[in-house]
Structure formats: structure tokens, C-alpha cells
PDB file as gemmi writes it, atoms N, CA and C in Angstrom:
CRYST1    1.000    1.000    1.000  90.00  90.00  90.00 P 1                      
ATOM      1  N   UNK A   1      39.842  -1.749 -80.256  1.00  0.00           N  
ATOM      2  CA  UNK A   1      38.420  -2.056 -80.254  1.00  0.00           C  
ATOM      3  C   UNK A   1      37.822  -1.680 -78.896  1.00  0.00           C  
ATOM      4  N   UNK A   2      37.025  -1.025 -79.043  1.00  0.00           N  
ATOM      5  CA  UNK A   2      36.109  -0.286 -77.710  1.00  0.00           C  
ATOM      6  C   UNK A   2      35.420  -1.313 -76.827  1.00  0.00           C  
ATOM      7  N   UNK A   3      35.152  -1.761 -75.854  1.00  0.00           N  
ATOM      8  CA  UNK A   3      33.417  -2.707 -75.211  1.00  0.00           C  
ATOM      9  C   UNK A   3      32.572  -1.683 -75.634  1.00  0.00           C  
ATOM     10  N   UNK A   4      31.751  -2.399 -75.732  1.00  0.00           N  
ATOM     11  CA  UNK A   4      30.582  -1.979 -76.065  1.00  0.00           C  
ATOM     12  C   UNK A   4      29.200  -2.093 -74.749  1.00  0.00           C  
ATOM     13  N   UNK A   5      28.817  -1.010 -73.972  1.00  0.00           N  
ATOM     14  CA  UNK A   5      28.262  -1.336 -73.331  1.00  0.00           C  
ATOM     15  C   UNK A   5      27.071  -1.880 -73.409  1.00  0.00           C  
ATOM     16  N   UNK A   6      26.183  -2.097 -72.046  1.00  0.00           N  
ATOM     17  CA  UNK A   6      25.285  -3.174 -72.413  1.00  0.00           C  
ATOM     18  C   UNK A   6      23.561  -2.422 -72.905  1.00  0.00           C  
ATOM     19  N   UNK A   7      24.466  -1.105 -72.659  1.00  0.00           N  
ATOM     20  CA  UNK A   7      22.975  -0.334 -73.557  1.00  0.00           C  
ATOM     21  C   UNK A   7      22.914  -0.060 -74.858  1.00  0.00           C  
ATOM     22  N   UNK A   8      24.441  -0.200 -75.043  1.00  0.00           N  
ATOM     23  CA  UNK A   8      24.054  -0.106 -77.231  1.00  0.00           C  
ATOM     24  C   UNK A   8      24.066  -1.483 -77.395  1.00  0.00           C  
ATOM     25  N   UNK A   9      24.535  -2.467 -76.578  1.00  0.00           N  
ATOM     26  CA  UNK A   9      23.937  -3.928 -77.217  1.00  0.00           C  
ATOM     27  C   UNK A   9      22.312  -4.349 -77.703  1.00  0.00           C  
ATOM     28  N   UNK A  10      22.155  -3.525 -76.294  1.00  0.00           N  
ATOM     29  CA  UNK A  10      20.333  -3.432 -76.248  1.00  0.00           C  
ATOM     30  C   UNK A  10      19.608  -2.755 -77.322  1.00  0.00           C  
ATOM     31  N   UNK A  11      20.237  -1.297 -77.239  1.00  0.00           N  
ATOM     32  CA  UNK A  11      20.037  -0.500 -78.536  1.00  0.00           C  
ATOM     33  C   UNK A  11      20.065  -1.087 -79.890  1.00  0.00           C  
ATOM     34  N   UNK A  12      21.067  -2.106 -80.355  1.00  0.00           N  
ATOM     35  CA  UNK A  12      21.561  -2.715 -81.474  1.00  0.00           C  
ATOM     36  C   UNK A  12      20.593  -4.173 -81.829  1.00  0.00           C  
ATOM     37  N   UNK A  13      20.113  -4.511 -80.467  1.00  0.00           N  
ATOM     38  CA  UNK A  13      19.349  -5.904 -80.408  1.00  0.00           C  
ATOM     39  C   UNK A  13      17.813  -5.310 -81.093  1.00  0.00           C  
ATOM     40  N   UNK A  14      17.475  -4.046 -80.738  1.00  0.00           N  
ATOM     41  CA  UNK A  14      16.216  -3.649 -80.648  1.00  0.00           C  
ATOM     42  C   UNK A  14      16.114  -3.450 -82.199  1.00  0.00           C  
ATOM     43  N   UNK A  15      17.242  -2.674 -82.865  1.00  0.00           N  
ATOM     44  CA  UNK A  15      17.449  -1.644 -84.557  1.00  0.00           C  
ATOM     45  C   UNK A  15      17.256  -3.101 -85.271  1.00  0.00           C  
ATOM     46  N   UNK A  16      18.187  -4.651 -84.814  1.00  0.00           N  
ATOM     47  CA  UNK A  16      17.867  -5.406 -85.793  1.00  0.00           C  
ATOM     48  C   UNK A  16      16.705  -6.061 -85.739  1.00  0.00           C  
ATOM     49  N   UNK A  17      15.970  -6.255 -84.732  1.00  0.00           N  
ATOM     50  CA  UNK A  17      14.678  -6.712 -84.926  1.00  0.00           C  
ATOM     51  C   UNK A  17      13.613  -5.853 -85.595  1.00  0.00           C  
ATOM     52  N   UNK A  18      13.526  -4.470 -85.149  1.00  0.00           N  
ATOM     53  CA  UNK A  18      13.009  -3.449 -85.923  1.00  0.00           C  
ATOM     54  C   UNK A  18      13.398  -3.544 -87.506  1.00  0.00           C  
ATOM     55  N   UNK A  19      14.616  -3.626 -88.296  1.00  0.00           N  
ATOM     56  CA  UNK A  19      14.640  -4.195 -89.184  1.00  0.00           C  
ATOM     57  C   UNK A  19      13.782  -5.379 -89.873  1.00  0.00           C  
ATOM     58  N   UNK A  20      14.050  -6.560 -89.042  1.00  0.00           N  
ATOM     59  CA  UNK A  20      12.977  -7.459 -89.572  1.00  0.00           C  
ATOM     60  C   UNK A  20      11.775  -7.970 -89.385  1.00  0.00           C  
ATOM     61  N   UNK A  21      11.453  -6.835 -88.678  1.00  0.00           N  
ATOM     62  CA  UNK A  21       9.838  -7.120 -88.170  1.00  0.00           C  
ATOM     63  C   UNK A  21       8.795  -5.922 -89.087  1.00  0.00           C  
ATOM     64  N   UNK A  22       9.931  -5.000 -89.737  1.00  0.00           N  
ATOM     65  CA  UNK A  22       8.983  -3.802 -90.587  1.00  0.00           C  
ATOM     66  C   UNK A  22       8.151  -4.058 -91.514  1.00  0.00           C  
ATOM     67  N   UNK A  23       8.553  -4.836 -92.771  1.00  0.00           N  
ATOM     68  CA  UNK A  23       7.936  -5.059 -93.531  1.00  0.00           C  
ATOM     69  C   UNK A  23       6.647  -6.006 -93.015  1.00  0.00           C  
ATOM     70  N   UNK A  24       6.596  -6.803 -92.296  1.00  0.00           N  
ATOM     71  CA  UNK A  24       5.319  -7.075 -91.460  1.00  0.00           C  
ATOM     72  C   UNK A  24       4.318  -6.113 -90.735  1.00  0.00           C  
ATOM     73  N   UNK A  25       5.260  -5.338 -89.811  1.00  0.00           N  
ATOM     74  CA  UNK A  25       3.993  -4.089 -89.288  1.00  0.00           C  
ATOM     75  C   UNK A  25       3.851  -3.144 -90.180  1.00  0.00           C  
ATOM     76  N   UNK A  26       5.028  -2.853 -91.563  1.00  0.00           N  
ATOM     77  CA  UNK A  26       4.568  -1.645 -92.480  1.00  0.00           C  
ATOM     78  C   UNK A  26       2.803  -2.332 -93.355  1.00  0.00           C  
ATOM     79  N   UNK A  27       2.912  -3.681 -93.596  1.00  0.00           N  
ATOM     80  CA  UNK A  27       2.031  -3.926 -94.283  1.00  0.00           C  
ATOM     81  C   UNK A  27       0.557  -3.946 -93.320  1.00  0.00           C  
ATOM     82  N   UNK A  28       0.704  -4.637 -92.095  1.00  0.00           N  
ATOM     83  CA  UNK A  28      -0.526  -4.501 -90.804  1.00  0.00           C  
ATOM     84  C   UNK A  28      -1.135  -3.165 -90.672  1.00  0.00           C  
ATOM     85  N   UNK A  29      -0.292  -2.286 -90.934  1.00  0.00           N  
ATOM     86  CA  UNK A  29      -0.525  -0.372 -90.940  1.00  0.00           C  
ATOM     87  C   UNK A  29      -0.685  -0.068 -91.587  1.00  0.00           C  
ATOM     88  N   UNK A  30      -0.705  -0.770 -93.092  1.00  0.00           N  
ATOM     89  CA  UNK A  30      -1.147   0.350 -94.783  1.00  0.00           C  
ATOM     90  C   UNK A  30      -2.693   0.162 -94.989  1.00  0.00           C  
ATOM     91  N   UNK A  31      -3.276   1.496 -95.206  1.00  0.00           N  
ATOM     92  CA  UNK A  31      -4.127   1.696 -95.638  1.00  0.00           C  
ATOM     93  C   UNK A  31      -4.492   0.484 -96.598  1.00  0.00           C  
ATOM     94  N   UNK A  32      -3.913   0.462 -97.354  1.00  0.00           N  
ATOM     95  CA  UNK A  32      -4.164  -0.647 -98.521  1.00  0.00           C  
ATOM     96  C   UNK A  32      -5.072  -2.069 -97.713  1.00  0.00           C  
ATOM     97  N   UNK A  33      -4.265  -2.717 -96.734  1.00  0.00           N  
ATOM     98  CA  UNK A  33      -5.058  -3.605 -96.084  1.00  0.00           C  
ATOM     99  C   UNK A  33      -6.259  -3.075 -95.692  1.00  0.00           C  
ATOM    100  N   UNK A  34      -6.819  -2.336 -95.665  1.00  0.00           N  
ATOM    101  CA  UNK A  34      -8.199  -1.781 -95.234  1.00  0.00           C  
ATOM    102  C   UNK A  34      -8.990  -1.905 -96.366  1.00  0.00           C  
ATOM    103  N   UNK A  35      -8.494  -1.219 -97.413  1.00  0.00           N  
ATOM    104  CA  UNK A  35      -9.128  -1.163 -98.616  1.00  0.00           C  
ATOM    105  C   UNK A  35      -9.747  -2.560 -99.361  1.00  0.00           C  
ATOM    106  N   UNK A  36      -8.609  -3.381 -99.250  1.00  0.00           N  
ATOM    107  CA  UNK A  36      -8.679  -4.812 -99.702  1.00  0.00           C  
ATOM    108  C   UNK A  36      -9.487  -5.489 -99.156  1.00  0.00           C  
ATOM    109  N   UNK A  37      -9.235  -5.010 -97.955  1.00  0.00           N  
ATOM    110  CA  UNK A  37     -10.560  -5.975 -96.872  1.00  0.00           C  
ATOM    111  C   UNK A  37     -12.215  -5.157 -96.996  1.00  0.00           C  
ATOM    112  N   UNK A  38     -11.763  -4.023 -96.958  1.00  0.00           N  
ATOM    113  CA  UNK A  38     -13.542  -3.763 -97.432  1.00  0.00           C  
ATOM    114  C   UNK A  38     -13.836  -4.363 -98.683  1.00  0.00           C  
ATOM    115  N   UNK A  39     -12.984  -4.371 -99.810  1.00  0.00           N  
ATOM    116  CA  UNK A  39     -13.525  -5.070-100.920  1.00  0.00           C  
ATOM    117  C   UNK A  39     -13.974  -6.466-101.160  1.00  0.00           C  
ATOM    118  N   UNK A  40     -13.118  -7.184-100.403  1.00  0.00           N  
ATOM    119  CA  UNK A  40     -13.816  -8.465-100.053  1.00  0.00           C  
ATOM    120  C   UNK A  40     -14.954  -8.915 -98.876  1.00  0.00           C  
ATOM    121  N   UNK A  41     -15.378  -7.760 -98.445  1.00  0.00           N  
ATOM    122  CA  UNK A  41     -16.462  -7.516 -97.644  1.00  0.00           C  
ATOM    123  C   UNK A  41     -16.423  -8.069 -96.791  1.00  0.00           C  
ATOM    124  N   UNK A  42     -15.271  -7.833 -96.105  1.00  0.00           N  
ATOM    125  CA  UNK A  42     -14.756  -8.490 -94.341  1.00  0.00           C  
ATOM    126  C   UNK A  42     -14.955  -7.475 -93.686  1.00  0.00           C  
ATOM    127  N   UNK A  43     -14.958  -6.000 -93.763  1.00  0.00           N  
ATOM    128  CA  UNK A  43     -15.175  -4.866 -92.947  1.00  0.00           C  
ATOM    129  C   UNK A  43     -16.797  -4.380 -93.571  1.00  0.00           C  
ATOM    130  N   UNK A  44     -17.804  -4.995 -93.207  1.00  0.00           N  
ATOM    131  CA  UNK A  44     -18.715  -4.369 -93.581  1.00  0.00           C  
ATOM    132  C   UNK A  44     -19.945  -4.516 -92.724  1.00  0.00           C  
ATOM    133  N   UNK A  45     -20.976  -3.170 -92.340  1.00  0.00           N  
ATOM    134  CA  UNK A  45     -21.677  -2.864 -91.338  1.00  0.00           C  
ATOM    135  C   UNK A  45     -22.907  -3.181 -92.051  1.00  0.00           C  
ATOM    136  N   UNK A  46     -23.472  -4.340 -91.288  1.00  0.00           N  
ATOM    137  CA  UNK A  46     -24.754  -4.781 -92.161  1.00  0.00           C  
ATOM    138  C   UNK A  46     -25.889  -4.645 -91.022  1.00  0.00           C  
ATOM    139  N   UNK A  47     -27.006  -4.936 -90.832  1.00  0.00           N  
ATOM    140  CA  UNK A  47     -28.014  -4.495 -89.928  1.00  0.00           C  
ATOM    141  C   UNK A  47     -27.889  -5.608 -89.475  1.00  0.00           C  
ATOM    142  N   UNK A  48     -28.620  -5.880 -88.146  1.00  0.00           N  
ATOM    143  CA  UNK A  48     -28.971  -7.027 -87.839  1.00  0.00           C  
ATOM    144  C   UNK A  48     -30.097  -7.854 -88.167  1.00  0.00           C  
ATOM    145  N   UNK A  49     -30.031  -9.184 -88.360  1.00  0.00           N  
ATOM    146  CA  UNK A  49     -30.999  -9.979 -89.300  1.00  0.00           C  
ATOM    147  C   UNK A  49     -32.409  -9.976 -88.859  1.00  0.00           C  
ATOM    148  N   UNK A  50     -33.741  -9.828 -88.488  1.00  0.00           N  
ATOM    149  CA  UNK A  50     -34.431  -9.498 -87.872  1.00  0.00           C  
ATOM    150  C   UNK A  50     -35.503 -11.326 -88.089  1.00  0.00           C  
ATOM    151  N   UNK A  51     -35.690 -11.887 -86.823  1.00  0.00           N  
ATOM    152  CA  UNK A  51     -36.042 -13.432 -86.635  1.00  0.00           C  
ATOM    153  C   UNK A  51     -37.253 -13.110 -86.467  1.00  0.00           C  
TER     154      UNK A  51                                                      
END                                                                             
């Protein structure tokens, strides 16, 4: 069995968090969330109300 130095530990620490952090930033980054949110009219450019 080899050591393993302390840069593929690092390397290896980084791949499994990247693992479980993807499906969170893949969904923060899909188009789709944009879409959804304009449809519920959270992204939308309205004038300002005039008092």
C-alpha cells in the first residue's frame, strides 16, 4: 500500500465534495430555474409606480 500524499488527499477531499454539492449547483445553474421563476413572476421588470 502506497502513502498517499497530502495533495491527492486534498485532491480526493475536493472530487468528494464536488460530488455532493452538484446536484445543488447543477440545479442553481439550469436554465429551468429561470424559466420557473419568470413564470411565477419573481423575475419581472415592471415600471416604477408613479405617486
Amino acid at each position: 500500500m502506497k502513502i498517499k500524499s497530502p495533495r491527492q488527499k486534498i485532491r480526493k477531499s475536493i472530487l468528494i465534495i464536488t460530488f455532493i454539492l452538484f446536484p445543488g449547483i447543477f440545479y442553481y445553474m439550469s436554465p429551468y430555474l429561470v424559466v420557473e421563476a419568470a413564470l411565477e413572476g419573481v423575475i419581472v421588470k415592471n415600471k416604477p409606480a408613479l405617486h
